[in-house]
C-alpha positions in Angstrom: 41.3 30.8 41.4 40.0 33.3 44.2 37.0 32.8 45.9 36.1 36.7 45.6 33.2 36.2 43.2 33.9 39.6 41.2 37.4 38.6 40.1 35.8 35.4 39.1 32.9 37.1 37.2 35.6 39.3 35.8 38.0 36.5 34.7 35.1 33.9 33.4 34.6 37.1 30.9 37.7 37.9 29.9 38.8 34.5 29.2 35.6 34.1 27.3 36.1 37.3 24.8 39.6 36.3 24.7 39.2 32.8 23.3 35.9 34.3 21.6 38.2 36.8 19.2 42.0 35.5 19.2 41.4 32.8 16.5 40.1 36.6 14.8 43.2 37.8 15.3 45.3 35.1 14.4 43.3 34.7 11.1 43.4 37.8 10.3 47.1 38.6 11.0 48.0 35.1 8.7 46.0 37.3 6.4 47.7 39.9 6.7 51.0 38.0 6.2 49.8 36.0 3.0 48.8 39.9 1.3 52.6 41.3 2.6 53.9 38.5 0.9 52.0 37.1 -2.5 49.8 40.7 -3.2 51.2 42.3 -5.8 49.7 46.4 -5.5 49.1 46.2 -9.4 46.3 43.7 -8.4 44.5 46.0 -6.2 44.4 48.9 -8.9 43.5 46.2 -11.6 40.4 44.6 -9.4 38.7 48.0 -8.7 37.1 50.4 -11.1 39.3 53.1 -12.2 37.1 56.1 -10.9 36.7 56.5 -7.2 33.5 56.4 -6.3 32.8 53.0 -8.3 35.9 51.6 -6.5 34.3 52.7 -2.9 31.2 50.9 -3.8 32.8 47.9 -5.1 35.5 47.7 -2.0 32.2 48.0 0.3 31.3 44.5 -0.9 34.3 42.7 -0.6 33.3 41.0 2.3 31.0 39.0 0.5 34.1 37.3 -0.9 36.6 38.2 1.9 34.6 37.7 4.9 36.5 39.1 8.1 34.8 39.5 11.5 35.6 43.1 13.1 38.5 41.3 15.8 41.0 40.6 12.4 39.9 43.5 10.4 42.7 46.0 11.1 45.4 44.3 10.6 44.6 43.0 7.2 43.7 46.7 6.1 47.0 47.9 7.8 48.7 45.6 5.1 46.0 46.6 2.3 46.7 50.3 2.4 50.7 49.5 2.6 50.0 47.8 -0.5 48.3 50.9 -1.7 44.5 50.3 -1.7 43.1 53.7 -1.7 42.0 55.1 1.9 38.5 55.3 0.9 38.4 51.4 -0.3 40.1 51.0 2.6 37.5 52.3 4.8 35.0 51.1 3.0 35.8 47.4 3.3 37.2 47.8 6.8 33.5 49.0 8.2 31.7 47.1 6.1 33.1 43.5 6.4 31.9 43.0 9.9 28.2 43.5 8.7 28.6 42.7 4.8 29.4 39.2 4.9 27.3 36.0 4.7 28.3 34.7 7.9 26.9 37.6 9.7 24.1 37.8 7.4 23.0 34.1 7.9 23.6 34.4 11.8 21.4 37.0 12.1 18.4 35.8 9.8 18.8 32.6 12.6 19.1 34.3 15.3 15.4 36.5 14.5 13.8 33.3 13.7 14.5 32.6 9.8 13.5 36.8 9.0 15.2 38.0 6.2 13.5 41.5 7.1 16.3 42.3 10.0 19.0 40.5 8.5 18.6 42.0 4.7 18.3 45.5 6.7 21.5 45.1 8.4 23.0 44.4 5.7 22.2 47.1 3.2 22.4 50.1 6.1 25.7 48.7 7.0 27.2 49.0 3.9 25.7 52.4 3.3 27.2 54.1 6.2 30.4 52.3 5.5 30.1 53.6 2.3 29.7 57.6 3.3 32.5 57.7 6.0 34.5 55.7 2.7 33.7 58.7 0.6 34.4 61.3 3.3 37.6 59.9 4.5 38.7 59.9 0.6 37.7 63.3 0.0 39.9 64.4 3.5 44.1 64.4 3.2 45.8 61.2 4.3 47.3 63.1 7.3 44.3 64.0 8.9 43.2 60.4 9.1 46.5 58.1 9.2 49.4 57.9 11.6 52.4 58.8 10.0 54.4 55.5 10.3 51.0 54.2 8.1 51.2 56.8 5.6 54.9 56.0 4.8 54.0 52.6 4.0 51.4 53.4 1.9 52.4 52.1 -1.8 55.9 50.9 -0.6 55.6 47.3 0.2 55.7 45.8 -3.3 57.7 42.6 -4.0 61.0 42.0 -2.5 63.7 40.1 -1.4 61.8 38.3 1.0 64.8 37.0 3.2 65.4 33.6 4.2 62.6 31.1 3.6 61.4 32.5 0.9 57.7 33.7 0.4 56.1 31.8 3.0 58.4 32.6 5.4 58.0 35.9 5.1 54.3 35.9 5.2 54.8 33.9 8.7 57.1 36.8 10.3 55.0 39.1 9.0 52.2 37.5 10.4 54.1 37.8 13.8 54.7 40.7 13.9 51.3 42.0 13.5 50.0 40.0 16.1 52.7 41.1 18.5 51.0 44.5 17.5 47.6 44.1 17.3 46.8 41.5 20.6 48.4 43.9 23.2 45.7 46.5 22.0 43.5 43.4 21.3 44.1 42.1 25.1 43.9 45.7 26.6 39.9 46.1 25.0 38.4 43.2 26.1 40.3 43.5 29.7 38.3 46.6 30.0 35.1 45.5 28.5 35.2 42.6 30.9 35.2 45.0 34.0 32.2 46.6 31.8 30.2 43.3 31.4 31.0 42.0 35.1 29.3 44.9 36.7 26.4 46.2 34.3 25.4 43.0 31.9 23.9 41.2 34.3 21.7 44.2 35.2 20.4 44.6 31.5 16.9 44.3 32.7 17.2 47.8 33.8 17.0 49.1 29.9 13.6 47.9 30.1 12.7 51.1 31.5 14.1 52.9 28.7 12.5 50.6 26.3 9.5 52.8 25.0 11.6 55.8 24.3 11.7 56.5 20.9 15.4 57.8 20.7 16.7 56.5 24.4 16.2 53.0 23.1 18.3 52.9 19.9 21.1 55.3 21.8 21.2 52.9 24.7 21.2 49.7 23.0 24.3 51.4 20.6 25.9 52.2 23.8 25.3 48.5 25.2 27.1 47.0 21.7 29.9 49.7 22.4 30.4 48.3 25.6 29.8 44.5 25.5 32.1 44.5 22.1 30.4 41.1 20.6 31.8 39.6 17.5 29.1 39.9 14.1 28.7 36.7 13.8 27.2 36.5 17.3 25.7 39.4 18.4 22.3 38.7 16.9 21.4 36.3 19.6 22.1 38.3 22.4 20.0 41.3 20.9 17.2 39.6 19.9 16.2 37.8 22.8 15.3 41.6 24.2 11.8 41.6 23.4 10.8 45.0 24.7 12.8 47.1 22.6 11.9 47.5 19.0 13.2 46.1 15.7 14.9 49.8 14.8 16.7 49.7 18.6 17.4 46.5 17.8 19.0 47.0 14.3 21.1 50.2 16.1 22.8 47.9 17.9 23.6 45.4 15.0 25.1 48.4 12.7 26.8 50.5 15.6 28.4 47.6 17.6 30.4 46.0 14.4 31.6 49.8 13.3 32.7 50.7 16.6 33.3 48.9 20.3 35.5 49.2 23.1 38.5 46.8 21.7 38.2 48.3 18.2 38.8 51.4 19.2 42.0 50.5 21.1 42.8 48.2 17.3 41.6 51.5 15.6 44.3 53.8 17.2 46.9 51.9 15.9 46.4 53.0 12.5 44.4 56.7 13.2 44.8 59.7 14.4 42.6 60.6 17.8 41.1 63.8 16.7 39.7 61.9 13.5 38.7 58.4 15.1 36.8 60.6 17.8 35.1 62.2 14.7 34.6 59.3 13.0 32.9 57.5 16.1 30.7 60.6 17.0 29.5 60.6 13.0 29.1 56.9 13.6 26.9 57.4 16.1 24.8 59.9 15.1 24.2 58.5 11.4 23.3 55.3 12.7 20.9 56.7 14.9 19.0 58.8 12.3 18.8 56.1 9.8 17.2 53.5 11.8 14.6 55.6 13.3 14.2 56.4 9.7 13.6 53.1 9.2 11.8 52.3 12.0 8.9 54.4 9.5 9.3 52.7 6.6 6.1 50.3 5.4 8.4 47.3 5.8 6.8 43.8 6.1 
């Protein structure tokens, strides 16, 4: 390895995020492939509620039973909506999962020393956020929101002749063939997030000077969970050992980061159009912002 101590910095961190989130991936494209394969789409119309709104709610939840960390989500709702879950269930379970999920629940409830306070807030403002874009985005046409090569598969990939193999076979290829997809965006992210973390994460001290500012620190730390791209299930621990920024700053960066970062953005345009994910991420922003210096007022305990 070189001596030069940034290109070591930089390649201690990318390995790290890299072996951090491809067991994501590859869970999540296997996922993907066991949906293409054994889903039938007259299960997903028969496990929601009829009426819309109901199903958003309900498809907000679903990773309390289907728990997938942010790095594996967008594959497995690339194969959801071909199998013709509505957008706005899509939506909803693709930016809620991250958050909604006991994994990342329990995580963070150890990582502030056994409070439920932070981890139960988390939690409920995660999936209510998740749940307004969800309505939005259902209320929008599809081809403001989708690519078009994702809009043509919406519906269309019901049960087959699956080939050679069988069943199982054809979830493997599938499987494949989104990973082929999804790591070269995956890689791309956290190669630029490393060059991120190698020359401003060791300098994180310096937010301590923003600290006391009642909208500078929520807006920073976002900015720092945009940047340093941490998986749900661990972000907690880095965040809380911050002690001069409050428990609102803190809780921005717990919602924002899962929502949006610098490698889902890159997964994100493989299923979006620009124009709407660079709404969806300044909404994003913004709402998560307002709500938890809203909370930040509540008379919590």
């Amino acid at each position: 390895m070189s001596s030069n101590p940034a290109i070591q910095d930089f390649a201690f961190a990318f390995l790290g995020l890299l072996f951090e989130g491809a067991p994501f991936i590859v869970l999540g494209t296997l996922f993907s492939g066991f949906i293409d394969a054994y889903l039938s789409p007259n299960l997903l119309t028969k496990a929601l509620p009829k009426q819309k709104i109901p199903a958003i709610l309900v498809a907000g939840l679903l990773g309390l039973v289907l728990p997938v960390c942010e790095c594996a989500i967008v594959p497995v709702i690339r194969r959801l909506i071909g199998k013709g879950l509505p957008v706005g269930c899509a939506f909803a379970y693709m930016l809620a999962a991250p958050i909604v999920n006991p994994i990342t629940l329990f995580s963070t409830y150890k990582a502030f020393g056994g409070d439920w306070t932070m981890a139960y807030s988390r939690l409920g403002m995660g999936y209510v956020i998740a749940v307004m874009v969800a309505m939005i985005v259902s209320a929008l046409p599809i081809g403001a929101v989708l690519k078009k090569h994702i809009i043509k598969r919406n519906g269309d990939d019901a049960f087959h002749d699956h080939g050679k193999g069988g069943k199982l076979a054809h979830a493997m290829r599938t499987a494949q063939s989104d990973f082929v997809d999804v790591a070269v965006y995956f890689t791309l992210g956290i190669a630029v997030t490393s060059l991120f973390n190698t020359g401003v994460a060791p300098g994180l001290s310096t937010l301590d000077s923003i600290a006391d500012s009642q909208w500078g620190a929520p807006a920073s730390l976002m900015g720092v969970a945009f940047f340093l791209s941490l998986c749900s299930s661990s972000d907690a621990f880095v965040v809380a050992a911050l002690d001069r920024f409050t428990y609102s700053a803190k809780l921005a960066f717990l919602v924002f980061g899962p929502m949006v970062d610098l490698k889902l953005i890159f997964l994100y345009q493989t299923i979006l159009r620009p124009k709407f994910l660079a709404a969806m991420v300044v909404f994003l922003f913004t709402v998560t912002l307002l709500a938890c210096l809203a909370w930040e007022k509540l008379p919590l305990p």
